[in-house]
Backbone as CSV, one residue per row, in Angstrom:
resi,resn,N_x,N_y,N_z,CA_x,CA_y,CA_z,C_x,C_y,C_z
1,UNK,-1.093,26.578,-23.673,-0.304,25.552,-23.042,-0.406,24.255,-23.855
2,UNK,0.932,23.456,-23.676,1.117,22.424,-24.675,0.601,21.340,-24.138
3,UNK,-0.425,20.231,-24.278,-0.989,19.301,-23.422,0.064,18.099,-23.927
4,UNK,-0.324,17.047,-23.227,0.473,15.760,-23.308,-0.361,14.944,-24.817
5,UNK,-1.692,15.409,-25.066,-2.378,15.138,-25.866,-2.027,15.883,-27.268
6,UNK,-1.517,17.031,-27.057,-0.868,17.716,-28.484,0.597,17.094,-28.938
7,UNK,1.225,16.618,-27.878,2.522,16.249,-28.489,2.683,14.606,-29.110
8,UNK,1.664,13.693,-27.995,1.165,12.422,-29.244,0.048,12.735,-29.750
9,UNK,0.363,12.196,-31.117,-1.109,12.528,-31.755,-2.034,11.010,-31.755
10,UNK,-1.016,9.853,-31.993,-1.983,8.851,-32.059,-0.830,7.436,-32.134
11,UNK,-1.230,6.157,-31.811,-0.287,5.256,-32.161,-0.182,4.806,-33.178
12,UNK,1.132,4.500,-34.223,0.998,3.804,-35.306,0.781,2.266,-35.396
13,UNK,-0.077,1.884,-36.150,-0.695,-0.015,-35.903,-0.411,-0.400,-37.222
14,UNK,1.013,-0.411,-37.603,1.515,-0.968,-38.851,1.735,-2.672,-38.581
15,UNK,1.986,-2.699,-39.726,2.466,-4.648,-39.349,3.846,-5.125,-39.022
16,UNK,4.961,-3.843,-39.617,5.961,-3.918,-38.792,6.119,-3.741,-37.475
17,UNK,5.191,-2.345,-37.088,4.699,-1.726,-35.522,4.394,-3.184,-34.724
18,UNK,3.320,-4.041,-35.218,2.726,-5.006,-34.236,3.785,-6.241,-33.976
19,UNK,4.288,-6.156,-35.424,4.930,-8.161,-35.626,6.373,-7.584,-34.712
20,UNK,6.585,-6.922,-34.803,7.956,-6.856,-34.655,8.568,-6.204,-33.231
21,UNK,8.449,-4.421,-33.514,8.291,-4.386,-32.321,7.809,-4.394,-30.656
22,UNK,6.481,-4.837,-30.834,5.523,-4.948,-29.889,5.984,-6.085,-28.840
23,UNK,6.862,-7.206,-29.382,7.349,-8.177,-28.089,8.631,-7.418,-27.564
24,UNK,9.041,-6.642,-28.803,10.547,-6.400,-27.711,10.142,-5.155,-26.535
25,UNK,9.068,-4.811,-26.483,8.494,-3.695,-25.722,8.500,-2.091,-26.440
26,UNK,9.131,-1.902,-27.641,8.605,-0.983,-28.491,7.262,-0.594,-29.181
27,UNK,7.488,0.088,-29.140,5.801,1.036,-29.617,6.200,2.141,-30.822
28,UNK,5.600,2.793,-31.708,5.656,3.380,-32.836,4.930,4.745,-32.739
29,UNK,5.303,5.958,-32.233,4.194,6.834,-32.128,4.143,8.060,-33.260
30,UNK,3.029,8.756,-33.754,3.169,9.562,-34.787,3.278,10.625,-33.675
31,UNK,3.997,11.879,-33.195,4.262,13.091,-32.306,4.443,14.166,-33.140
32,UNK,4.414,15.273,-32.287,4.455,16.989,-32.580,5.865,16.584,-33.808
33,UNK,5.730,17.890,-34.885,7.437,17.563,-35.043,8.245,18.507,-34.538
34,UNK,7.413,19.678,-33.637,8.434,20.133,-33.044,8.691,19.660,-31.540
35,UNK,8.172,18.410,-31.134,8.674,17.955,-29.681,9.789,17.457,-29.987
36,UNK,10.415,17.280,-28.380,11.724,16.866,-28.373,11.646,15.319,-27.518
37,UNK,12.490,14.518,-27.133,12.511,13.443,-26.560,12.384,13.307,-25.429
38,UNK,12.517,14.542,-24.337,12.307,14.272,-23.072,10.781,15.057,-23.011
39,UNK,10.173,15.571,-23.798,8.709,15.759,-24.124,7.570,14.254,-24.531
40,UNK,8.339,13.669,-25.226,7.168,12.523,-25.708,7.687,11.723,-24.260
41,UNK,8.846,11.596,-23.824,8.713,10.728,-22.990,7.961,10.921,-21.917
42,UNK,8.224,12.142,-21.047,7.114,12.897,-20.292,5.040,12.486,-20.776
43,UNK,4.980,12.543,-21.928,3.976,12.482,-22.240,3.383,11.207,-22.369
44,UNK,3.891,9.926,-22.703,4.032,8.684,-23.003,3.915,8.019,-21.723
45,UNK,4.682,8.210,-20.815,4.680,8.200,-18.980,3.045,8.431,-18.578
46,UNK,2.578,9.730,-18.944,1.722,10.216,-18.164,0.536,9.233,-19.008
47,UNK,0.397,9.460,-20.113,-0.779,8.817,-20.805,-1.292,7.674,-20.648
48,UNK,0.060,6.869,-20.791,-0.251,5.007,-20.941,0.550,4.943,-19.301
49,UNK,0.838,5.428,-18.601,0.916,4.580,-16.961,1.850,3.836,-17.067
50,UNK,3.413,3.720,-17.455,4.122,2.930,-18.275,5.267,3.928,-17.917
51,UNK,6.664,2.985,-17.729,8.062,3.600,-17.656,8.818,3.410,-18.939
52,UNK,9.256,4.172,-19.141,10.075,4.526,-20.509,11.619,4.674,-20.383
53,UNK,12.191,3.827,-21.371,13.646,3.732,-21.025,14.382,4.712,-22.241
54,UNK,14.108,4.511,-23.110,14.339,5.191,-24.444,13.454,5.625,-25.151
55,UNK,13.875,6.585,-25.979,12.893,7.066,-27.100,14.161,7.747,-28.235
56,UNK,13.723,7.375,-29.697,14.459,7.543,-30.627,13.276,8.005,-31.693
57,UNK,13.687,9.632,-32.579,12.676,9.780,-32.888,13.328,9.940,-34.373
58,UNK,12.145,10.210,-35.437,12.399,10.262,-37.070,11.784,11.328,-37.638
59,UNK,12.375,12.384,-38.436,11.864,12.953,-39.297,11.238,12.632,-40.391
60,UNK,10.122,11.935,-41.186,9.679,11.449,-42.051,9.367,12.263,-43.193
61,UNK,10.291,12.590,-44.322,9.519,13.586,-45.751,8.598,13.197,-45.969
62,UNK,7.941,13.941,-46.889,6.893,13.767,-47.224,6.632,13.358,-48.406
63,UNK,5.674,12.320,-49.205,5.810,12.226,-50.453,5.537,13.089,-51.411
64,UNK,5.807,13.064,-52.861,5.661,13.577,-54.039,4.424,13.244,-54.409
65,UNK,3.250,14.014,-54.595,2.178,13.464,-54.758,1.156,14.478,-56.520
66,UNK,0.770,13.683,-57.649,0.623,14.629,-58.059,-0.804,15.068,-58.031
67,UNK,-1.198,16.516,-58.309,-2.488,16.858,-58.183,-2.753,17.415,-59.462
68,UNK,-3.792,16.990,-60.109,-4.173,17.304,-61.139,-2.855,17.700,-62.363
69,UNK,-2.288,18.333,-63.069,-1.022,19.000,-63.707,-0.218,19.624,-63.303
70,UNK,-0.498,19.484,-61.695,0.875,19.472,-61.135,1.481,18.687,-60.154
71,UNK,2.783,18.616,-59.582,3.038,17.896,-58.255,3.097,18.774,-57.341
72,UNK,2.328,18.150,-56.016,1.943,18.644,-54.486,3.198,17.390,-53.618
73,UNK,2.972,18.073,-53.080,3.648,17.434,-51.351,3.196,17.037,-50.339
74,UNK,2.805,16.221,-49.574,2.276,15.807,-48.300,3.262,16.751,-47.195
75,UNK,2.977,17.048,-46.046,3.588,17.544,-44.930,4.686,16.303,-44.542
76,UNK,5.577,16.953,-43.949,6.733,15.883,-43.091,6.005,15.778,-41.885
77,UNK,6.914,14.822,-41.251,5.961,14.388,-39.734,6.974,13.981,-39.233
78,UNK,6.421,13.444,-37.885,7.508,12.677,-37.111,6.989,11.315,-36.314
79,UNK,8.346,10.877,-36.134,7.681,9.196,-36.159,8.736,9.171,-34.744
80,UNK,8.218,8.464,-33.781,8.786,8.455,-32.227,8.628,6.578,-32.337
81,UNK,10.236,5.832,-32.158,10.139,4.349,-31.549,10.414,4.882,-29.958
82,UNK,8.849,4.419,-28.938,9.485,4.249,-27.403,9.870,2.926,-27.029
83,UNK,10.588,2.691,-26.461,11.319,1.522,-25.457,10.411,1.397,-24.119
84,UNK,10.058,0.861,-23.523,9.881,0.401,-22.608,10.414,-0.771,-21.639
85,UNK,10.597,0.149,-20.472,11.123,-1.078,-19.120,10.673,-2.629,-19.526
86,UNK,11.635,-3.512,-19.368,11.053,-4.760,-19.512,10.045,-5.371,-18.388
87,UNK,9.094,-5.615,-18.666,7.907,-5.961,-17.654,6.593,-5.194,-18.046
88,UNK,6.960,-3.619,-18.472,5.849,-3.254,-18.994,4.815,-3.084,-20.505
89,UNK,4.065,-2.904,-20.573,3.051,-3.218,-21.657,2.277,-2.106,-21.898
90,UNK,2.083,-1.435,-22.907,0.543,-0.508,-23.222,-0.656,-1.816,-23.774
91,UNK,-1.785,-1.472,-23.015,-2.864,-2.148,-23.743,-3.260,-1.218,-25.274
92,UNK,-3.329,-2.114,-26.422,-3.945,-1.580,-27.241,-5.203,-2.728,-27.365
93,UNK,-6.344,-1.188,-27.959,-7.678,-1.718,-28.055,-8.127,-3.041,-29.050
């Protein structure tokens, strides 16, 4: 069974993440890449205690990375912006 804990993996704390979207009530989450949007939102709800208006998510490639005489690849991922109801807030630590 898929927990609410497998489909976010963790929040992103970039400086665009904080400066920017954090007053308009957006948040930045790294998620499953095979969840879907009414999954992180479900999950996002339950975790942080928080109503969710939107969620818009990103496929992120992966970079070109080289290893020794040859080039490797990092994994793709996925990158989730949530919206939140105006009024509400996640505490970060």
């Amino acid at each position: 069974m898929i927990t609410n804990y497998d489909i976010i993996k963790s929040i992103i704390r970039t400086e665009k993440g904080t400066a920017y979207l954090e007053p308009q009530g957006k948040y930045l989450f790294w998620v499953a890449k095979n969840a879907n949007k009414i999954q992180i939102k479900k999950a996002v709800e339950q975790i942080y205690k928080v109503k969710v208006s939107k969620v818009n998510t990103q496929v992120c490639t992966g970079k070109l990375k080289k290893v020794r005489y040859q080039y490797g690849k990092t994994p793709d991922w996925k990158k989730a912006t949530v919206t939140l109801i105006s009024g509400q807030k996640i505490e970060l630590a």
